[in-house]
C-alpha positions as CSV (number, residue, x, y, z in Angstrom):
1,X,45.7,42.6,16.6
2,X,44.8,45.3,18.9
3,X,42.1,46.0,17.1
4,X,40.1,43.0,18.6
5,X,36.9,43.6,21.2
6,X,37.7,43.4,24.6
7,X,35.1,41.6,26.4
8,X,32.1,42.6,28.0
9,X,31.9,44.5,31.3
10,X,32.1,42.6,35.0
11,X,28.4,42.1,36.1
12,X,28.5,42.0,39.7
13,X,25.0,40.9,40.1
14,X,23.6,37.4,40.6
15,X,25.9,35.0,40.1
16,X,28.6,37.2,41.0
17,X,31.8,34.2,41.6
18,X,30.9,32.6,38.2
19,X,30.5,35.9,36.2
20,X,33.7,37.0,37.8
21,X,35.3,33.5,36.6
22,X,34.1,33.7,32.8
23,X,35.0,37.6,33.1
24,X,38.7,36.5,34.1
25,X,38.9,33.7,31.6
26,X,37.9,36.2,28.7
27,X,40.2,38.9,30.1
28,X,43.1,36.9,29.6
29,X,42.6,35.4,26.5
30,X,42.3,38.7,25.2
31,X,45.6,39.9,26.9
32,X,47.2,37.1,24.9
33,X,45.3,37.5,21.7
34,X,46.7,41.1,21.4
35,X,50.0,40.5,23.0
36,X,49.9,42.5,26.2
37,X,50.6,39.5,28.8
38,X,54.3,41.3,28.5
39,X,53.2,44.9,28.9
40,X,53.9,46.7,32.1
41,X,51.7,45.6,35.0
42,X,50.3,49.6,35.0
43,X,48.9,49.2,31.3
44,X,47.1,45.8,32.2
45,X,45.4,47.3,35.2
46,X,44.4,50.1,33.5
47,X,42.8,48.4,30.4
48,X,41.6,45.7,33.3
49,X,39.5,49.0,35.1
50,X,38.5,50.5,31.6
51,X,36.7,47.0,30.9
52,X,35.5,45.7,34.3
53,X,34.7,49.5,35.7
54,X,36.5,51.0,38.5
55,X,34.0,50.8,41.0
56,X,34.9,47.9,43.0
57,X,38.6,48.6,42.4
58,X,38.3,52.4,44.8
59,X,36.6,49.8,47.4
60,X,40.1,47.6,47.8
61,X,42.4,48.2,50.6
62,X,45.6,46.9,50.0
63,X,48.3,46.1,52.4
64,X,51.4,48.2,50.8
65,X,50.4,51.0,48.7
66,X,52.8,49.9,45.8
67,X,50.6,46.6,45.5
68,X,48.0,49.0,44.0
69,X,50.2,49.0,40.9
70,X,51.1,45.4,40.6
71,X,48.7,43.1,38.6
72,X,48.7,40.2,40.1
73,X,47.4,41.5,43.7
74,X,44.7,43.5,42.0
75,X,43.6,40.0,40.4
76,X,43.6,38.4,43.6
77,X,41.4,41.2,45.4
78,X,38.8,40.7,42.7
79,X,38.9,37.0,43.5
80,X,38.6,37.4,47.1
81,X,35.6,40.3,46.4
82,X,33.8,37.7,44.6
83,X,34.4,34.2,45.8
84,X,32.6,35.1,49.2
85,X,30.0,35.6,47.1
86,X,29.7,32.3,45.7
87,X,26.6,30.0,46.2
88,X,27.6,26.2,45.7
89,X,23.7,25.1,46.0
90,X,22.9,28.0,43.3
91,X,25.3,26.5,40.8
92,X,24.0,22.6,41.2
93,X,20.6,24.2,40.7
94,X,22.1,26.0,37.5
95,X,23.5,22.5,36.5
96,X,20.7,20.6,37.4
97,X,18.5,22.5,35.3
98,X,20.3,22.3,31.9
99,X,18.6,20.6,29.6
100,X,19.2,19.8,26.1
101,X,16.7,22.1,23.9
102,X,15.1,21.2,21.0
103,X,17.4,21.5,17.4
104,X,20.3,21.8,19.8
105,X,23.9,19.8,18.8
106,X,24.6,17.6,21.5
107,X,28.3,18.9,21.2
108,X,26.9,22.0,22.5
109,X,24.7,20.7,25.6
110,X,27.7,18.8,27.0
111,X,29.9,21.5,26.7
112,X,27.7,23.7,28.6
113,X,27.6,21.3,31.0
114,X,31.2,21.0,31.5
115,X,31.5,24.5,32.2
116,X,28.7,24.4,34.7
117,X,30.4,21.7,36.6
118,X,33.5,23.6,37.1
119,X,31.6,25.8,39.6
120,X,29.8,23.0,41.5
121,X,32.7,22.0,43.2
122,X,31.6,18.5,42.7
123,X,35.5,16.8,42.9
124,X,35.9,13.6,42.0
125,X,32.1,12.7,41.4
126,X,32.3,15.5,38.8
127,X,32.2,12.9,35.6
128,X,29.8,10.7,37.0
129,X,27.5,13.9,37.8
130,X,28.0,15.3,34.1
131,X,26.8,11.5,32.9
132,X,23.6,11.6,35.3
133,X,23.0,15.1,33.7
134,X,23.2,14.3,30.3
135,X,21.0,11.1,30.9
136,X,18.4,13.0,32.3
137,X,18.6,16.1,30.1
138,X,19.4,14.6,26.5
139,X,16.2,15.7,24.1
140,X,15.9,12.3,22.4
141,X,13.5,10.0,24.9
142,X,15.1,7.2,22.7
143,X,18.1,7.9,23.2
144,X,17.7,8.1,27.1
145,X,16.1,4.6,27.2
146,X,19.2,3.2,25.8
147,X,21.5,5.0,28.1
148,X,19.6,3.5,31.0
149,X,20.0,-0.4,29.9
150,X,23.4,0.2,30.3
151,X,24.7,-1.4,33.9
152,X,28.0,0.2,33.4
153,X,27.6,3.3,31.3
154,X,31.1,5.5,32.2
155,X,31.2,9.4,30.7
156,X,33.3,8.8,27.3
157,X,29.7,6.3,26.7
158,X,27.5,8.2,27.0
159,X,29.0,11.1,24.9
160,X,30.0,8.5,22.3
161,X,26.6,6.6,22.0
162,X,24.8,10.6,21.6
163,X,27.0,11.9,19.4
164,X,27.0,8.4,17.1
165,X,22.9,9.1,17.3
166,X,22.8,12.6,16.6
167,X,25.0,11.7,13.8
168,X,23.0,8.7,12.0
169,X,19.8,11.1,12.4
170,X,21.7,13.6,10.4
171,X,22.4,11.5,7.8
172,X,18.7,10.0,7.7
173,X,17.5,13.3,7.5
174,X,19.7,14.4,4.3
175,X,18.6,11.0,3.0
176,X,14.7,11.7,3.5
177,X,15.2,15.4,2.2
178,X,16.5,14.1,-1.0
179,X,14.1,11.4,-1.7
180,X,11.1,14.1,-0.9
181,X,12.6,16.8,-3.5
182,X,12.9,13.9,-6.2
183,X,9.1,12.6,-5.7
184,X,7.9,16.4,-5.7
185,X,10.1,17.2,-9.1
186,X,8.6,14.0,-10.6
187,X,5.0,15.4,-9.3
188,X,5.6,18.7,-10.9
189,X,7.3,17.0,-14.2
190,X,3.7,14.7,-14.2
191,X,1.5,17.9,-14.0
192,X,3.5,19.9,-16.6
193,X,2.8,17.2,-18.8
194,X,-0.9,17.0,-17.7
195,X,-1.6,20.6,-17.9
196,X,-0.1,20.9,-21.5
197,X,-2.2,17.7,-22.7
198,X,-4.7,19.4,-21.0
199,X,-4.5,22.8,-22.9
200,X,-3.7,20.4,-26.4
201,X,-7.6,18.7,-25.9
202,X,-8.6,22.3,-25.4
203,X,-7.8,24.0,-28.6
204,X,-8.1,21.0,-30.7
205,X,-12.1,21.1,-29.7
206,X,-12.1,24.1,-32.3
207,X,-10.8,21.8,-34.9
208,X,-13.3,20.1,-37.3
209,X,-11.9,16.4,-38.2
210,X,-12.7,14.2,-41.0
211,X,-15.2,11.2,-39.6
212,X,-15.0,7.4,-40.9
213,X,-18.1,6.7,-39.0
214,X,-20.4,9.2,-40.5
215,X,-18.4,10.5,-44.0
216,X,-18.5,14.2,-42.5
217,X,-16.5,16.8,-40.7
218,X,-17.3,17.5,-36.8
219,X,-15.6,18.6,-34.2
220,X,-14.2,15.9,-31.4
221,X,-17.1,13.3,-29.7
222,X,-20.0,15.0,-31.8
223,X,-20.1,12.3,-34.5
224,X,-24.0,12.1,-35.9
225,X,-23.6,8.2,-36.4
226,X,-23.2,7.8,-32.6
227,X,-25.9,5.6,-31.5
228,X,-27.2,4.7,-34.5
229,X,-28.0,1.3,-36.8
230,X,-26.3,0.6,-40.1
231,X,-28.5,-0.8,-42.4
232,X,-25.7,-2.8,-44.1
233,X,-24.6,-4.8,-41.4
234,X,-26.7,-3.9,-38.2
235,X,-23.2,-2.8,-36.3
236,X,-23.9,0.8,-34.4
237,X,-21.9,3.9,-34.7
238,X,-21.8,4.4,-38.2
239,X,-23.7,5.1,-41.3
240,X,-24.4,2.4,-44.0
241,X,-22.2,4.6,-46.6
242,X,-19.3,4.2,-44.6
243,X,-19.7,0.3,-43.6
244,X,-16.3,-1.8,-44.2
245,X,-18.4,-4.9,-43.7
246,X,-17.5,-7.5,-46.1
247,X,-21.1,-9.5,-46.3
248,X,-22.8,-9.8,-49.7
249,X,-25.1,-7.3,-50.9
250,X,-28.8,-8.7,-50.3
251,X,-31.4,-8.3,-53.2
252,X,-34.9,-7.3,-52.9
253,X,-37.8,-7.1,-55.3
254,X,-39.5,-3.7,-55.5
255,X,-43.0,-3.7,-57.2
256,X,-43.1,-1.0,-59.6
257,X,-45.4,2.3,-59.2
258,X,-45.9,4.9,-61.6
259,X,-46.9,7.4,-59.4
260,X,-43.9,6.6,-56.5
261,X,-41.3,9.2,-58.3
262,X,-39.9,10.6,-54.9
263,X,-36.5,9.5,-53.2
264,X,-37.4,7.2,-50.1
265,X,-35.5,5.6,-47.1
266,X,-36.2,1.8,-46.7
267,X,-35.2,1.4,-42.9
268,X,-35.7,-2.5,-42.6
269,X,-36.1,-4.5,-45.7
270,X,-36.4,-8.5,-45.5
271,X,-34.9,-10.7,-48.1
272,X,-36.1,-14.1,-49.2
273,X,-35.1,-16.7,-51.3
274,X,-36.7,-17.9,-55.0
275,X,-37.6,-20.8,-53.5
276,X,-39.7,-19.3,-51.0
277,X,-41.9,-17.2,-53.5
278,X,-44.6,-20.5,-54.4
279,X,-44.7,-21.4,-50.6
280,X,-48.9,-20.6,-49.4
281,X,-49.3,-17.5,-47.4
282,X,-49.2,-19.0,-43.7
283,X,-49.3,-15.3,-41.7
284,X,-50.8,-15.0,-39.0
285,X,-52.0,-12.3,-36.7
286,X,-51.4,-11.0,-34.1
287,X,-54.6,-10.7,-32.4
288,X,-53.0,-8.5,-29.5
289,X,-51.8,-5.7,-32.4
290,X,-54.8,-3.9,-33.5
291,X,-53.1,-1.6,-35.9
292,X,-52.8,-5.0,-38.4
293,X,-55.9,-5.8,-40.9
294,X,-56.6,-7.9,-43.6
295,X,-57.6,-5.9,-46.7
296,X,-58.8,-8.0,-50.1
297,X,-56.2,-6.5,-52.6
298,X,-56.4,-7.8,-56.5
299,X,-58.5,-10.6,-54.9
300,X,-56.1,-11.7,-51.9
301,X,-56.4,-10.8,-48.4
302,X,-52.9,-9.0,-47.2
303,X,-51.9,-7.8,-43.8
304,X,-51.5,-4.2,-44.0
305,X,-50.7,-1.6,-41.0
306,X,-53.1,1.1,-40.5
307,X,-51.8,4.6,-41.8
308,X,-48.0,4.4,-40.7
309,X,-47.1,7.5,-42.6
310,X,-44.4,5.7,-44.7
311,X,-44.0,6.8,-48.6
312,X,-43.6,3.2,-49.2
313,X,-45.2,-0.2,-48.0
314,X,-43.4,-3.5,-48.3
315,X,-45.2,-6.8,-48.7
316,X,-43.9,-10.2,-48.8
317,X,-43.2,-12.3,-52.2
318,X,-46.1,-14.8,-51.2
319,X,-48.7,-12.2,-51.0
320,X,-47.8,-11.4,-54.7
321,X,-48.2,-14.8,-55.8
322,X,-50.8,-15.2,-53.9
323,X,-53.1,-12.0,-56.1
324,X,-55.0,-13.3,-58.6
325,X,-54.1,-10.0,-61.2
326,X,-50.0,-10.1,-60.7
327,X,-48.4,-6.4,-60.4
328,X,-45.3,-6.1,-62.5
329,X,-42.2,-6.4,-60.6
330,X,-38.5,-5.9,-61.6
331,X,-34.6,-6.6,-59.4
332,X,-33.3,-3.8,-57.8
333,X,-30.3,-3.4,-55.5
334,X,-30.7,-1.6,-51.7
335,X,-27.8,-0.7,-50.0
């Protein structure tokens, strides 16, 4: 035990009553703590000199010269070095001017303030000045407001209403803390999942796929059918070939030409009925279109367009009839 630290050295600056008063509290308790409150009066003074210095100690005159050696008068010439000393307005001023600082346990502010008070020499108004003080100097403007409704607020109050306060803000806190570190692991769970989709569509853009829409192999949202007209159904985004419509297959009649031995495309073809083929020829023009003419062909007059550039032309049934030397014609299927 006597291995503890003594306390720090007498300042005899300033304050010098109360830094006398928390010097003799410490003193003591350290006496106690290492048992030496029954050591020989000599071995206390001396360990008293080696902490507080002996300075002030060769300034003392005592009355007999064995009092030098006795403990308890060299106490009480400290005391009566120091309390002269004493400034009563100093120490209000000290008291007045504690505040409770920001983050600081309320446990801790009143405290403080109880030890201030002790040098104030306020007497009996002592409580009731420790309640002003902590009405004025509590940190939480809340907290202060409900303080002052109270007509009768006593001491044991006010330390019970700050402390309950302090105490429910604790718990909101730990509450908030927890709620914020759940919503920011779900966050970080939702972009994990997002980045590895992410980095999934990446790599899979170097991947050719099989298309039902065109019949090929692309890569993702680069389908050729995109866009376009099937010619089977008239539905967009795919290619006749791979039409699942269920309509009946349409038939056309193609006039046949020796000389037309090349693979064509027929992009529009219109189908008619047999019933239709002995109807007269009732086209008209278009008077506006001036790419249309009326040609004699086998001794009929048939609508043709000017040069299109097609390896085919199509005519209607009653133009056929309608020839006076009849091409020969035969079924054929166009898908």
């Amino acid at each position: 035990m006597e291995t503890l630290r003594p306390p720090d050295g007498l300042k005899l600056v300033g304050n010098v009553d109360g830094n006398w008063r928390s010097f003799k509290q410490q003193f003591e308790l350290y006496l106690a703590a290492v048992g030496l409150e029954s050591k020989p009066d000599a071995r206390k003074i001396a360990l008293l000199l080696t902490v507080a210095g002996p300075q002030v100690f060769n300034t003392f005159e005592f009355d007999r010269p064995g009092d030098k050696q006795v403990y308890e008068k060299v106490m009480e010439k400290f005391d009566a070095h120091c309390s002269p000393q004493k400034s009563t307005v100093y120490e209000r001023y000290v008291f007045r001017s504690r505040v409770q600082h920001p983050e600081e346990a309320f446990d801790v502010f009143v405290t403080d303030l109880r030890l201030k008070a002790q040098f104030c020499e306020f007497g009996q108004l002592k409580d009731s000045m420790i309640r002003d003080q902590i009405v004025y100097g509590v940190n939480d403007k809340r907290m202060r407001e409900r303080l002052l409704r109270e007509a009768k607020l006593t001491l044991e109050d006010a330390e019970r209403m700050c402390q309950a306060t302090e105490l429910a803000q604790q718990h909101a806190k730990t509450l908030n803390d927890s709620s914020v570190a759940n919503e920011n692991a779900t966050v970080a769970v939702v972009k994990n999942k997002t980045q590895r989709h992410v980095a999934q569509n990446k790599n899979s853009d170097d991947v050719l796929y099989y298309c039902r829409r065109c019949g090929g192999k692309h890569k993702p949202r680069q389908c050729p059918a995109y866009g376009k007209k099937c010619v089977k159904c008239n539905g967009k985004n795919h290619f006749a070939k791979q039409c699942r419509s269920k309509g009946k297959t349409k038939s056309v009649r193609l006039v046949d030409e020796p000389d037309l031995c090349e693979t064509f495309f027929v992009g529009m073809v219109s189908c008619e009925d047999a019933d239709t083929h002995k109807k007269e020829n009732d086209m008209h023009l278009d008077n506006e279109d001036s790419w249309i003419v009326s040609l004699p062909v086998n001794g009929a007059l048939v609508a043709l367009r000017i040069d299109t550039g097609a390896q085919a032309n199509l005519i209607s049934m009653t133009d056929v009839y309608s020839m006076k030397e009849k091409p020969k014609i035969f079924d054929k299927r166009v898908y």
